[in-house]
Steps between C-alpha positions, in 0.01 A plus 500: 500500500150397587151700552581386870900618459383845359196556757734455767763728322289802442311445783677682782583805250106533371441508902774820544332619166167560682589554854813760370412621194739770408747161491371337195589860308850406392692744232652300199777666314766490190742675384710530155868653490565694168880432459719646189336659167289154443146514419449223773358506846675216722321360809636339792227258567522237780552262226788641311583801260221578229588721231161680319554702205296593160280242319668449145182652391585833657883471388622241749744194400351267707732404757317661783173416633195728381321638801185406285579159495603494877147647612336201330681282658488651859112427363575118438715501812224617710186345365685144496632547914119617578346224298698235670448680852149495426510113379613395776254671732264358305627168495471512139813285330701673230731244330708737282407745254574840330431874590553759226417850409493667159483908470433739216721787492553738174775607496395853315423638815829431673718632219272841434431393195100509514427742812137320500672163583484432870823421626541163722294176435146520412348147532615227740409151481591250757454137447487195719561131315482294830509114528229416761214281606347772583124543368395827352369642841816456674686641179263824529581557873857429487481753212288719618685538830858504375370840268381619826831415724743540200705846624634613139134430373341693699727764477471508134115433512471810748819751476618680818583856493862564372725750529822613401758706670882618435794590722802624319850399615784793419796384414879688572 
């Protein structure tokens, strides 16, 4: 796809966007089945079955993905759609490349063993290695705009209010 391709694409929706807002408000959603005594979470994803269970560093044997891992790479995932979208606006060619995204968790917090530990990752770094003729000026907008466009980023960079609720199922 083009800048030309992808103007013409999101064209008609940023129009419905502005004239209709309430439209561009859309509700994402997943959902994880907890099947048998396991100490797994399987989700149905459009893609397949994914199976996420304990890091070995909690207890885990490996064979099923760490939800740690899997929100760095819904980080990689994201930043490396928005960065191309954003290339391609901008006309800037990306050749190839790599998108990766290390975080620091300690793993004291999760298992209770140091109550002063914060549980979940504390520093996230997110990389870009891009093949390009682009000159540094492009490379700071593309950048600069795909931190600003990047959904997971800015969800991470700016949390939104969670909450947590509970509805219990009796059994016969």
């Amino acid at each position: 796809m083009d800048a030309k391709e992808l103007r013409a694409a999101q064209a008609p929706l940023k129009a419905r966007y502005r004239d209709e807002p309430a439209t561009a408000r859309v509700t994402l959603s997943a959902r994880g089945t907890l099947d048998g005594s396991g100490l797994t979470c399987r989700l149905d994803s459009a893609r397949g079955r994914v199976e996420a269970g304990l890091h070995p560093a909690t207890g885990g044997d490996g064979l099923a993905l760490c939800s740690g891992d899997m929100l760095l790479e819904s980080l990689v995932a994201c930043a490396g759609v928005t960065l191309r979208a954003v290339a391609t606006a901008l006309e800037v060619t990306i050749r190839g490349g790599t998108v990766s995204a290390q975080g620091d968790l300690d793993f004291r917090g999760t298992l209770a063993v140091d109550k002063q530990v914060p549980v979940g990752l504390q520093d996230i770094r997110l990389e870009f290695e891009l093949e390009t003729d682009a000159t540094a000026e492009q490379l700071e907008t593309l950048l600069k705009l795909t931190e600003r466009y990047c959904v997971v980023y800015q969800t991470l960079k700016n949390p939104p209010a969670l909450s947590v609720s509970h509805h219990r199922v009796v059994l016969d």
